[in-house]
Structures are given as structure tokens and as C-alpha cells.
C-alpha positions in Angstrom: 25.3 -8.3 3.3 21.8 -7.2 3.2 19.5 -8.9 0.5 17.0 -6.8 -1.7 14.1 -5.0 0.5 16.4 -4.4 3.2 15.7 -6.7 5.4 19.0 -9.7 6.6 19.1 -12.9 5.8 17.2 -15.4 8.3 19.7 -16.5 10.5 19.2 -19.7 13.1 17.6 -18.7 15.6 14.7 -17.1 13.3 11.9 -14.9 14.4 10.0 -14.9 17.2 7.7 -18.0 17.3 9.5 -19.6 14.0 10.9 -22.9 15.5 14.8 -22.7 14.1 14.7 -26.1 11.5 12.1 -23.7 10.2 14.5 -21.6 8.7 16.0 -22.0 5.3 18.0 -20.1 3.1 17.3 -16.7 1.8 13.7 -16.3 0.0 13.5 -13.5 -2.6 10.5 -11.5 -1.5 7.3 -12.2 -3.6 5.1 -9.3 -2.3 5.6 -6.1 -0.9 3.5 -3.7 0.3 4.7 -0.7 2.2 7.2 -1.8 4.3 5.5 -5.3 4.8 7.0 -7.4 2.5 5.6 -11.2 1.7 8.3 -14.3 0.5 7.1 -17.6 0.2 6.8 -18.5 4.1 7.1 -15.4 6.3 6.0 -12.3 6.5 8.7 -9.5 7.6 7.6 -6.8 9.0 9.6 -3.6 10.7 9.7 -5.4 14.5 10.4 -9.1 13.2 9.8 -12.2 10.8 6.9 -14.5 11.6 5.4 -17.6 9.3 3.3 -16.7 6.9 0.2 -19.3 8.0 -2.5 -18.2 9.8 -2.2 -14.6 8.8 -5.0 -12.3 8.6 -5.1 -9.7 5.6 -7.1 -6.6 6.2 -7.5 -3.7 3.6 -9.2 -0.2 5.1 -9.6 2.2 1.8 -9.9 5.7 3.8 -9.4 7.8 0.4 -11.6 11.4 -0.2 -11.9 12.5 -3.4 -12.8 16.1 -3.8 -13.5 18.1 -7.5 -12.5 21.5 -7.5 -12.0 24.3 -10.0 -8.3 24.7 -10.6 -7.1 28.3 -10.4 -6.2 29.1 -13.8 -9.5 28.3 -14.9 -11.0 31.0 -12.7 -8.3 33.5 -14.0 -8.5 32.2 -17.7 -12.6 33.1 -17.3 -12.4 36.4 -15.5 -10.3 37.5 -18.2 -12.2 36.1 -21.4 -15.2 36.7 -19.7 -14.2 40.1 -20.3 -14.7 39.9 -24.1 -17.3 37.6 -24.5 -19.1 35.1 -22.5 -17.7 31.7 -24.0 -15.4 32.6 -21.5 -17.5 31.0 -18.6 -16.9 27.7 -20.2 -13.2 27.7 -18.6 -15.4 27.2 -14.7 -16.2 24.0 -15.9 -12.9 22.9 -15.9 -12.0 20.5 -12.9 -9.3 18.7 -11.1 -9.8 15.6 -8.9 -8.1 16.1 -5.7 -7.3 12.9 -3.4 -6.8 13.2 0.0 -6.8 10.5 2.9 -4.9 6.5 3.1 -5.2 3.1 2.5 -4.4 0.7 5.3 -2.6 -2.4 4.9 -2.6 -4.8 8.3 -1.4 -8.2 8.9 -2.0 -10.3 11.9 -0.9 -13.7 12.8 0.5 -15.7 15.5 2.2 -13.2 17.9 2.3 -10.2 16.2 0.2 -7.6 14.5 1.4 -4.5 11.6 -0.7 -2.2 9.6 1.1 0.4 6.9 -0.6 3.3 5.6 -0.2 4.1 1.8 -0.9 6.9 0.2 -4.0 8.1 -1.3 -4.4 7.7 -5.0 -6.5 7.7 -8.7 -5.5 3.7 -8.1 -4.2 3.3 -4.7 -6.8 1.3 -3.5 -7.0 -0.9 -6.4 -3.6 -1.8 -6.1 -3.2 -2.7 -2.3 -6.3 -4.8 -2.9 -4.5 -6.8 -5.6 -1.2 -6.7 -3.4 -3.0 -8.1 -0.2 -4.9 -11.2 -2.5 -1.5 -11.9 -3.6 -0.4 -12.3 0.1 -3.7 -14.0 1.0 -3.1 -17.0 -2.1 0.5 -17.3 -0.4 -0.6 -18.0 3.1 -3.2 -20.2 1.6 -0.8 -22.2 0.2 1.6 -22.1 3.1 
């Protein structure tokens, strides 16, 4: 049975460069961010499970954010424009357009794994808050 996040249990043999009395039972996972995800000792990425101490947290905010006039707005003032010239006041109408990523990476002993997310209004914010998460749990590993 797979546990929630989708990745197995730890078994005993564990992950590359866990020693095997490292391993306990299952941990429920505590952070996840793209398809890292964070429990209390180990990090488990795609290609394995390594300890959580000694990791290295990186955030790369690689988001564009471009204003632009929608559309409608320029068909709304051609056409009022027509009437009268309040109609002008639809081109300054806009809508924020995000384009671009945020990259998550991880490195420790032995292996290294980056994610990209999305771009977003509050992409950025969140990974950051995500990753100092992470950071306090190796800390206290």
C-alpha cells in the first residue's frame, strides 16, 4: 500500500546513503513542494530518499509579468467610441499577464533535484514560505 504523496513506505534497506537502523516507520509528509516532498527526516525526491541534514534549499523566482489591454476593452471602445468619446476610457482597462517559473532545488549528500512551478500572482511567495519550512526542518534534524 502506498502512503499519501505517492511515494512507499521506507523499507530496510532505505535510500541511497541512509544507513538502514536509520529507517523508521512511516513519516507523514510535512512539506511538499512540487514533487519534492519534506517529512521530518528525509527528503523524497522522484530518483530516491536521502536524510534531510545537510540539505541545501535554493529558490530561483524566474516569473514575467506583462500588462496588456484585454480584447474586449478594445472592442467595447471602438464601438462606444463611436457615440461619444467616454468611450476611450474602456483602453484603460488592463489585465496582468504572468508568464515564466519558479525553481525549487534541493541538494545534499549524494544527490541533487530542482522542480519548476508555475508562474503566479503568489507563486513565488508561496515556494519561499514552502522552502523556509523545509530549511527549519533540516535545522532541526
Amino acid at each position: 500500500m502506498t502512503p499519501p504523496g505517492g511515494y512507499p513506505a521506507p523499507t530496510s534497506g532505505g535510500a541511497p546513503g541512509q544507513a538502514s537502523g536509520d529507517v523508521t516507520a512511516y513519516e507523514p509528509p510535512l512539506v511538499t513542494i512540487g514533487d519534492i516532498v519534506v517529512t521530518k527526516n528525509t527528503v523524497q525526491v522522484p530518483h530516491g530518499r536521502y536524510p534531510l541534514r545537510g540539505t541545501t534549499w535554493t529558490v530561483q523566482d524566474s516569473t514575467q509579468v506583462t500588462e496588456e489591454i484585454p480584447a474586449y476593452a478594445i472592442v467595447l471602445a471602438i464601438v462606444f467610441a463611436l457615440f461619444c468619446l467616454l468611450g476611450l476610457l474602456f483602453l484603460l482597462i488592463k489585465e496582468k499577464k504572468y508568464s515564466g517559473f519558479v525553481a525549487v532545488s534541493v541538494a545534499g549528500p549524494g544527490f541533487y533535484h530542482s522542480t519548476h512551478l508555475p508562474a503566479g500572482p503568489t507563486t513565488a511567495m508561496w515556494a519561499h514560505d514552502q522552502v523556509n519550512q523545509a530549511r527549519a526542518l533540516a535545522a532541526a534534524a
